[in-house]
C-alpha positions in Angstrom: 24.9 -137.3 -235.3 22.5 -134.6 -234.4 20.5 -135.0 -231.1 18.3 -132.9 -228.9 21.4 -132.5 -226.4 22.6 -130.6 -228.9 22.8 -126.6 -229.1 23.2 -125.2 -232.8 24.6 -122.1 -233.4 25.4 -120.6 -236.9 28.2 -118.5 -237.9 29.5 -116.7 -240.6 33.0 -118.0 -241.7 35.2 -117.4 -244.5 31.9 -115.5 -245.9 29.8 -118.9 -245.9 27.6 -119.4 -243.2 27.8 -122.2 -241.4 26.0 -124.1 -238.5 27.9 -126.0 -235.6 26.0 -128.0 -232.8 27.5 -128.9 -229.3 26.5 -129.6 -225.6 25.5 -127.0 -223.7 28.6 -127.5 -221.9 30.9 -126.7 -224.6 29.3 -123.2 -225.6 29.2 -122.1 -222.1 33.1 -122.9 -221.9 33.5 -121.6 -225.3 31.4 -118.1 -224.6 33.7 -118.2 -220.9 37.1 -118.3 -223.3 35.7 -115.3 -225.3 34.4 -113.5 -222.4 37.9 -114.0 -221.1 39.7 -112.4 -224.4 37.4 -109.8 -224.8 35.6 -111.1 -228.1 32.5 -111.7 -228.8 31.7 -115.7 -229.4 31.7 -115.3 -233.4 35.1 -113.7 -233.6 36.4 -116.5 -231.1 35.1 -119.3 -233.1 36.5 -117.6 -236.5 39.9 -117.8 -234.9 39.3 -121.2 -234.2 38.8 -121.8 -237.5 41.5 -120.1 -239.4 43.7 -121.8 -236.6 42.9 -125.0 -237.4 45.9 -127.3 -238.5 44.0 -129.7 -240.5 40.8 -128.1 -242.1 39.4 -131.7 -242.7 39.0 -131.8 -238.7 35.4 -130.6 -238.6 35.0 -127.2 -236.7 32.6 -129.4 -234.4 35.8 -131.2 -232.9 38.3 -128.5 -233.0 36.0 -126.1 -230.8 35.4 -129.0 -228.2 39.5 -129.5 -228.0 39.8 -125.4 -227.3 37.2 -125.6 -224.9 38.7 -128.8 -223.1 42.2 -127.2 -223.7 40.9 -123.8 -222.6 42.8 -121.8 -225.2 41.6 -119.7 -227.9 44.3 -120.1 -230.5 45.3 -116.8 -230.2 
């Protein structure tokens, strides 16, 4: 589901790009947690991914549970 409430942001991952849309809501909290660590959004959201438990979890859903859980995996 992709709607115009969405923002889309792409990323380079693993050395594939990749594209992720969320609310606005979620990138501000997400660009907050990196602000906070001293990261630039790209490198948090990398984390994220390498972090992730189960890679079949889209990258969509784990960065909205970091944001909600306000931690950066790292």
């Amino acid at each position: 589901m992709t709607g115009a409430h969405l923002q889309k942001r792409s990323f380079t991952l693993a050395g594939h790009r990749t594209s992720v849309a969320l609310e606005p809501a979620f990138w501000t909290a997400l660009e907050a947690m990196a602000a906070a660590e001293g990261l630039a959004l790209s490198a948090l959201v990398q984390r994220l991914d390498a972090a992730r438990e189960d890679p079949e979890l889209p990258l969509a859903s784990a960065l909205r549970v970091a944001a909600l859980l306000g931690r950066g995996a790292g």
